[in-house]
GUMARBA-513529 format. One line per 8 residues: number of its first residue (from 1); their letters; for each residue x, y negated, z of C-alpha. Coordinates in steps of 0.25 Angstrom, whole numbers. Layout:
N
NUM	a	X:Y:Z | ... .
This chain:
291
1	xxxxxxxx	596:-256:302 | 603:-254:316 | 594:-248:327 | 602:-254:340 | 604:-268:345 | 615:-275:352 | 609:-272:365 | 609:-256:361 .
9	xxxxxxxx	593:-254:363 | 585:-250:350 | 581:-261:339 | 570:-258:331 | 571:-253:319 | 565:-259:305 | 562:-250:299 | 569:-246:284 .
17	xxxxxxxx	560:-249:274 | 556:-263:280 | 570:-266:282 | 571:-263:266 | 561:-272:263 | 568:-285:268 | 574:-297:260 | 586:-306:263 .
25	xxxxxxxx	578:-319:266 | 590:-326:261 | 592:-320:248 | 581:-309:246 | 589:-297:244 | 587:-283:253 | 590:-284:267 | 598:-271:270 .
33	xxxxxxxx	605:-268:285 | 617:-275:287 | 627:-275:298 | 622:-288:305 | 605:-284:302 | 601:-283:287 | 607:-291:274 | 606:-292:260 .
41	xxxxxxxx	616:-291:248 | 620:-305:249 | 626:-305:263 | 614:-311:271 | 612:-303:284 | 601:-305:296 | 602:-300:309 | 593:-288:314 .
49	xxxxxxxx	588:-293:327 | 590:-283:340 | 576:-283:341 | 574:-276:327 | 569:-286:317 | 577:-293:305 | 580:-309:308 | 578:-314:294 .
57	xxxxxxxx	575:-329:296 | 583:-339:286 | 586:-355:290 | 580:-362:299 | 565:-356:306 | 555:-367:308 | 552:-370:324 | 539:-364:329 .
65	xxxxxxxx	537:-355:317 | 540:-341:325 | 534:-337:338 | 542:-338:349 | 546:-328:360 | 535:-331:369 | 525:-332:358 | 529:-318:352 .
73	xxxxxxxx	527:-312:366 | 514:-319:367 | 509:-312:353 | 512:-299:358 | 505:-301:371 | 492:-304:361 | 496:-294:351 | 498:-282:360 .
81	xxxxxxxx	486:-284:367 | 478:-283:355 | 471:-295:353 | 474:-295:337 | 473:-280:335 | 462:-282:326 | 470:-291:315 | 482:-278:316 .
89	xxxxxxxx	471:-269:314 | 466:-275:301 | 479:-280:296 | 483:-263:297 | 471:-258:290 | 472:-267:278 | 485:-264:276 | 482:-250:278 .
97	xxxxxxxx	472:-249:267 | 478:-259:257 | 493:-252:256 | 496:-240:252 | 507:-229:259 | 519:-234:268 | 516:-249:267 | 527:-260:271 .
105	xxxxxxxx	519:-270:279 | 525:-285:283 | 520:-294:291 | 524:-309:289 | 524:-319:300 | 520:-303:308 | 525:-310:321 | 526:-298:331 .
113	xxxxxxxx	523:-286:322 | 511:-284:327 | 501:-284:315 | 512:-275:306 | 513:-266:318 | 498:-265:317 | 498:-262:304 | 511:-251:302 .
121	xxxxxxxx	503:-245:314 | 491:-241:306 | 501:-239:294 | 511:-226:299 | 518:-227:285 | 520:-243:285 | 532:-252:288 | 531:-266:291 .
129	xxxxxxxx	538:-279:293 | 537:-292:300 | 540:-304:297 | 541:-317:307 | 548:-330:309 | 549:-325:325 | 561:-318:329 | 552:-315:342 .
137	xxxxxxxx	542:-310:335 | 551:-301:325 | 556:-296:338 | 542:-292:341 | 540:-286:327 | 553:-278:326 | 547:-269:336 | 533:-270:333 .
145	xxxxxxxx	532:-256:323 | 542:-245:322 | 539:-247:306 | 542:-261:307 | 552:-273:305 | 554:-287:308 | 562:-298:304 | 560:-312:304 .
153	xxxxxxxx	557:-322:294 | 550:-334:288 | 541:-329:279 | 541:-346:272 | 556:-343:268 | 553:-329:262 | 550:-315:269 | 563:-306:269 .
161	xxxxxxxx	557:-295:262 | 559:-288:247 | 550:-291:237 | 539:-281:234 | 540:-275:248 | 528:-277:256 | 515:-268:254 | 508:-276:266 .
169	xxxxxxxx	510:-291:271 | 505:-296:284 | 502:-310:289 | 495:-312:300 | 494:-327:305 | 506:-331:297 | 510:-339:288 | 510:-334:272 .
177	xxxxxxxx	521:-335:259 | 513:-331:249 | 524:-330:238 | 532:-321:249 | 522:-312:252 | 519:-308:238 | 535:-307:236 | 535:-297:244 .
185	xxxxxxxx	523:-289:244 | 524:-275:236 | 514:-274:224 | 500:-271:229 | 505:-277:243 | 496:-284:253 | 494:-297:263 | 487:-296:273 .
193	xxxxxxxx	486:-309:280 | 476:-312:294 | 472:-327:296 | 463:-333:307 | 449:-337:302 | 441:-349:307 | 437:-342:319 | 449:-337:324 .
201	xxxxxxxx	450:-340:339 | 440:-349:338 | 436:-348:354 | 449:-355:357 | 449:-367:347 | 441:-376:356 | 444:-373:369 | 460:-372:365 .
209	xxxxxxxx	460:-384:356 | 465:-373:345 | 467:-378:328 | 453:-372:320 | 457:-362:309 | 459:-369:295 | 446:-366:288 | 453:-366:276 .
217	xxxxxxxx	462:-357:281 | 457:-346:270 | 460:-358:259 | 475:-359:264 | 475:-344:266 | 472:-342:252 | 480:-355:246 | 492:-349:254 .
225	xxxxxxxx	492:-335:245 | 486:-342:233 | 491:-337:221 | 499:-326:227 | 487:-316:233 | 475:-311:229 | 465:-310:240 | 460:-297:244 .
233	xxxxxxxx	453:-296:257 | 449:-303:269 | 443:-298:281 | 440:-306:294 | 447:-301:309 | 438:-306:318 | 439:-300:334 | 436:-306:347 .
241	xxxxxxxx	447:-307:358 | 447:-309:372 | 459:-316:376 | 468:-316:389 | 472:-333:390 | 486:-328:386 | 481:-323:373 | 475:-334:371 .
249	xxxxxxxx	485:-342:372 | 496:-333:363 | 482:-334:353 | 485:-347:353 | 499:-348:350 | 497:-339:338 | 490:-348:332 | 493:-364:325 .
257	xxxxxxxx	486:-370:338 | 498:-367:347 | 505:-378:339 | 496:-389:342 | 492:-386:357 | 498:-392:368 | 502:-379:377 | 498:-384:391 .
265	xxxxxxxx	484:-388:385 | 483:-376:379 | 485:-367:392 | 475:-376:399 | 464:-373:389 | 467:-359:388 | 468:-356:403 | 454:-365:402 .
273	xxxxxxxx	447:-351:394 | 442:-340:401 | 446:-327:401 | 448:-318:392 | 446:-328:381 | 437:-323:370 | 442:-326:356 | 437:-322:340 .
281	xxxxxxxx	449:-317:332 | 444:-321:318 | 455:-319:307 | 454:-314:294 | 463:-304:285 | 466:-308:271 | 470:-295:262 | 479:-301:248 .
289	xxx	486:-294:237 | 497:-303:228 | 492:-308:216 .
């Protein structure tokens, strides 16, 4: 895969063995490099973006089901100034202790790359991938790990990736395909998946006017991978934070309530709290191997 862009600077570089593990998301053949990006055998080619990651997106994408550029910028903000460190930290440690040697890691709906760069950080012989809707947020993720890749799909049409080839999956606040991630995960292969638990900012709900965590969220958890893992482990994440008003409000917007909340209202009650905001982290991490 070339190293240049069109503008002569360096594009990142994914590296050789993840670019091996990806699929056609038109036919399911191997992705190979091309002269246009990468394509398969039966003549279907996508583009290698110039900022490093693989645009494999097919028809139409739903509106409001990426992050936006301004969004994506507002995540690394929060992200790089550490706020969910704790959920990288665990994320890496059990994948460190349930894969063996060299492990290929993929985080599905990864957004930024932040938790697989957590993760390949602790693991010097891993590679890893990661998978969003968000050409903003593959941007992001292209450059987020020398070991990793990006490209950018929809996990609801099917994820671009061989079968058989992931030792490690990721979903961290994402959306789930069962049937797609035991496709592709290797014999003996992992999901890890991090949900929020009934707690979860819970300082905010009343004076933000915030939607409470489903307390059947376990239930759907569980229905959603019924029949297709077996559950492992859970362990609970639970942290306090103290939070600049702009953290809270990109806190916020990660989550469903941004949908619902008018945005002038919104900045009025969250200029209303004091300062620094102090918040619980309370989230949970589900450990499953395929049935």
């Amino acid at each position: 895969m070339t190293s240049t862009n069109t503008a002569g600077g360096p594009r990142p570089r994914m590296p050789e063995t993840v670019a091996d593990a990806l699929a056609c998301p038109a036919c399911g053949h191997p992705l190979t490099a091309a002269d246009r990006g990468m394509g398969c055998a039966a003549g279907h080619v996508f583009n290698v973006a110039r900022e490093g990651y693989v645009s494999l997106l097919t028809g139409a994408t739903p509106p409001g089901t990426g992050d936006d550029k301004a969004m994506v910028a507002d995540r690394v903000r929060f992200q790089q100034a550490g706020h969910y460190a704790p959920i990288g930290a665990a994320l890496a440690r059990v994948v460190a202790r349930e894969t063996t040697d060299a492990p290929f890691v993929v985080d599905v709906g990864g957004g930024t790359g932040h938790y697989l760069a957590h993760v390949l950080d602790a693991l010097p012989t891993a590679t890893g991938l990661t998978v969003d809707v968000s050409k903003f947020a593959a941007r992001r993720a292209a450059k987020a790990h020398p070991r990793a890749g990006a490209v950018t799909a929809d996990a609801w049409r099917g994820l671009p990736l061989r079968d058989g080839t992931v030792d490690a999956l990721l979903n961290v606040f994402a959306p789930r395909n069962a049937e797609e991630f035991a496709r592709v995960l290797a014999p003996g292969g992992i999901l890890v998946v991090v949900v929020p638990d009934a707690g979860h900012l819970a300082e905010l709900r009343a004076p933000l006017g915030l939607l409470s965590v489903d307390p059947r969220k376990d239930e759907r958890l569980e229905k959603s991978l019924h029949g297709v893992f077996e559950p492992v482990a859970v362990e609970p994440l639970r942290f306090a934070l103290a939070l600049a008003r702009e953290d809270v409000a990109t806190v916020v917007g990660m989550g469903p309530s941004a949908r619902h909340l008018d945005p002038a209202d919104l900045g009025a009650r969250i200029a209303a709290l004091p300062a620094p905001v102090a918040v619980t982290a309370s989230t949970r991490l589900h450990l499953y191997r395929p049935r």
